[in-house]
C-alpha positions in Angstrom: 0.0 0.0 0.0 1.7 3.5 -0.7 1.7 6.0 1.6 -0.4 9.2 1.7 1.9 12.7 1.3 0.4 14.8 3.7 -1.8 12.2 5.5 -2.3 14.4 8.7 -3.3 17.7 7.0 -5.8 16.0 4.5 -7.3 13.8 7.1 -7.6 16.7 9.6 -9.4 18.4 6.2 -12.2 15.3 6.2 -12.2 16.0 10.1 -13.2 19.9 10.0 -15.5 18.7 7.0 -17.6 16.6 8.9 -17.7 19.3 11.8 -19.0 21.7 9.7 -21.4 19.2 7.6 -22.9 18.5 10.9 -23.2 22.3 11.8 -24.9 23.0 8.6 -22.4 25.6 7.2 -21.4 23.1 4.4 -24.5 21.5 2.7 -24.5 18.5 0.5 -21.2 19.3 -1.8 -21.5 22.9 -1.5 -18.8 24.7 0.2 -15.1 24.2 0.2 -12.0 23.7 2.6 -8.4 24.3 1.8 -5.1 24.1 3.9 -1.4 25.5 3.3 1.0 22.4 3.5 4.4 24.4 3.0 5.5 27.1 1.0 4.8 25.2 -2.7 1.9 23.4 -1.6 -1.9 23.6 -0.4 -4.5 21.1 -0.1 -8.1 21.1 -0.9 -11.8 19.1 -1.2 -12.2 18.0 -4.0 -14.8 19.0 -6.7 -18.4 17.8 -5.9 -17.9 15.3 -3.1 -19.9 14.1 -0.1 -18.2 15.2 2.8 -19.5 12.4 5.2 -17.7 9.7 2.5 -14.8 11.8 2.0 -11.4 10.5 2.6 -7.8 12.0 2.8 -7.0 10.1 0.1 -9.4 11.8 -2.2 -8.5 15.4 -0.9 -6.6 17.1 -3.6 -2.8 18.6 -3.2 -2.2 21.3 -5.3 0.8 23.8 -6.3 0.2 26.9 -5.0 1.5 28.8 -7.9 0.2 27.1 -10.9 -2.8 25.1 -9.2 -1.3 21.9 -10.8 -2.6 18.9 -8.8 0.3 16.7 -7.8 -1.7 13.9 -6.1 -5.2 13.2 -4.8 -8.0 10.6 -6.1 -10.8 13.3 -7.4 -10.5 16.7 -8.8 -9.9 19.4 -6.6 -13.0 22.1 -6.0 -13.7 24.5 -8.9 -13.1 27.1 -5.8 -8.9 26.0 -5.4 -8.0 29.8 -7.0 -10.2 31.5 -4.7 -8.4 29.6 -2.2 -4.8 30.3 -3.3 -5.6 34.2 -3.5 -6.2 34.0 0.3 -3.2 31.5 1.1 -0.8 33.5 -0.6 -1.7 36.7 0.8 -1.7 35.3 4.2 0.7 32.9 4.9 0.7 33.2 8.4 -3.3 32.0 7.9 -3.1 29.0 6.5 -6.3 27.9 7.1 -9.2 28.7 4.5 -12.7 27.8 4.6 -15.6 28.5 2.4 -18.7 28.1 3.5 -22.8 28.5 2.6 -23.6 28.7 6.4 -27.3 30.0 6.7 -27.5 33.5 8.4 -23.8 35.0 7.1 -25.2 33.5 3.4 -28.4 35.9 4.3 -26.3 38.8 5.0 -23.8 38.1 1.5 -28.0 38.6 -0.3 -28.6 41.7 0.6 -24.8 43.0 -0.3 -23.0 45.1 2.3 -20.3 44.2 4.9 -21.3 42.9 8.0 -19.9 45.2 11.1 -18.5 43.3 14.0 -19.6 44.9 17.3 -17.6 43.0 19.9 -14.2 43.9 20.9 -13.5 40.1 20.7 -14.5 39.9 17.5 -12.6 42.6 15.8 -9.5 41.5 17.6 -10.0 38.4 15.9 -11.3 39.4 12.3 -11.3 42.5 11.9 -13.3 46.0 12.2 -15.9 44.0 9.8 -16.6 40.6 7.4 -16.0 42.7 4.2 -18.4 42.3 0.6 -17.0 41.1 -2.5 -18.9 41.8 -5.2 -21.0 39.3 -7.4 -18.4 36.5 -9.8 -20.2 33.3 -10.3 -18.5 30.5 -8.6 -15.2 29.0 -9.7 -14.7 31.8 -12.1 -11.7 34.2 -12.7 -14.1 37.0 -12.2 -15.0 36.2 -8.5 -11.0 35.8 -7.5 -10.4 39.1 -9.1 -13.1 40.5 -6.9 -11.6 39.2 -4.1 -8.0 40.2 -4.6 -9.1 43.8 -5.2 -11.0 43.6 -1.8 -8.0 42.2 0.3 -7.0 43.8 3.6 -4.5 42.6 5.6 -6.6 43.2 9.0 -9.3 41.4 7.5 -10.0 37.6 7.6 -13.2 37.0 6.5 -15.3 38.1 3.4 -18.5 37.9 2.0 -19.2 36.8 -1.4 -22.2 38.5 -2.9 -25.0 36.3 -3.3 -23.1 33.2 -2.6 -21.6 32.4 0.8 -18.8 33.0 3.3 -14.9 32.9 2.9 -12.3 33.1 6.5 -8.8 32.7 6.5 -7.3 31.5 9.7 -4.3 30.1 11.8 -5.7 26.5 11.9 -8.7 24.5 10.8 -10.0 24.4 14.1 -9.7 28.3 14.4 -11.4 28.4 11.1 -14.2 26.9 12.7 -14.6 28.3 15.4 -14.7 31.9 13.6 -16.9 30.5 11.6 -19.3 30.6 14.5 -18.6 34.2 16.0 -19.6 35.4 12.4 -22.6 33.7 12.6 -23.8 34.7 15.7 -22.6 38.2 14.7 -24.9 38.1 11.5 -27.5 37.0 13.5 -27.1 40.1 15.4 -27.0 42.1 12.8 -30.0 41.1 11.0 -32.1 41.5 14.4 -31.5 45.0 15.0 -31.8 46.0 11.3 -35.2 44.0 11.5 -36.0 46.3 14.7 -34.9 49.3 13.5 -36.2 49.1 10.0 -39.3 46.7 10.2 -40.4 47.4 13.7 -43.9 46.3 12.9 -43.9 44.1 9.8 -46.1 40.8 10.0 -42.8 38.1 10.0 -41.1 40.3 12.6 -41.6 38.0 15.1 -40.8 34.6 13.3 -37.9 36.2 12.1 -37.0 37.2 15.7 -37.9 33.8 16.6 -35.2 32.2 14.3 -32.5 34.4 15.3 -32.4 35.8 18.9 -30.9 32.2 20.1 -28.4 32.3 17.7 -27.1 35.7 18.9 -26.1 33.4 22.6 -24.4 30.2 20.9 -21.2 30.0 21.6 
């Protein structure tokens, strides 16, 4: 049996896959996860695949420069540039996760940044999660939109109409960002429902939905 390059990173890839799968901030095979293996190298999910069979074998290993896949089983995600652009603007994050996760996703619809109110959450991301502007998925036209939108004191972004991007020291970090953005979304959407709609008829289902997700953790 050969051995795996890079077994540890691309299993601890499947590992932060399934956490997230079971969060619901990756949905069937939408969203992506990526991970800087050394200065040449990153690895990614592949293209299409179902995180809950995923294995490390399948996760693809890419050159960071030229995208070239030098080993994996499936075809790396159509997302691998938007990816890179991250990695190589941060390498001291090397940790990059895409995600659709449900309130943040609501926030990237109606198109402007997302301010981050707690002191504990702009020491860790930022003064705000920052908008890209619209480029359908896995095109050229959404990584330039990203690169033009890179900050060095921001580590998360907003893709308009689409989903969630965070950079971050470690998967697990990743993850666990992940969650203060939601819960900062959450917040966000509440008070702009109060402020705004004070009195409209879903008010209070929409209230419903979010207030407890303004206390997780």
């Amino acid at each position: 049996m050969s051995t795996i390059r890079y077994l540890t990173q691309r299993q601890a890839i499947v590992d932060i896959c399934v956490q997230l799968a079971d969060t619901g901030y990756l949905a069937g095979t939408g969203g992506n996860v990526a991970l800087r293996l050394d200065e040449q190298h990153f690895a990614v999910t592949p293209s299409a695949a179902d995180y809950y069979t995923m294995t490390a074998a399948q996760i693809a290993v890419l050159r960071l420069d030229t995208l070239a896949q030098v080993d994996g089983e499936l075809p790396p995600s159509v997302e691998s540039a938007l990816h890179a652009t991250l990695l190589r603007a941060r390498p001291d994050r090397p940790a990059s996760v895409h995600t659709h996760q449900p309130v943040a996703s609501a926030v990237a619809l109606i198109g402007c940044a997302l301010p981050l109110r707690e002191a504990a959450d702009r020491a860790e991301l930022g003064p705000e999660v920052a908008i890209v502007p619209y480029g359908p998925s896995g095109t050229g036209l959404l990584v330039r939109a990203l690169r033009k939108r890179l900050r060095p004191e921001i580590h998360a972004y907003l893709l308009r109409n689409h989903g969630l991007v965070c950079n971050a020291a470690s998967l697990a970090d990743a993850a666990r960002l992940l969650g203060r953005i939601e819960r900062a979304a959450a917040g966000w959407l509440l008070e702009q429902g109060r402020t705004r709609a004070p009195d409209h008829p879903l008010h209070a289902f929409a209230d419903a939905a979010l207030a407890p997700l303004t206390a997780s953790t």
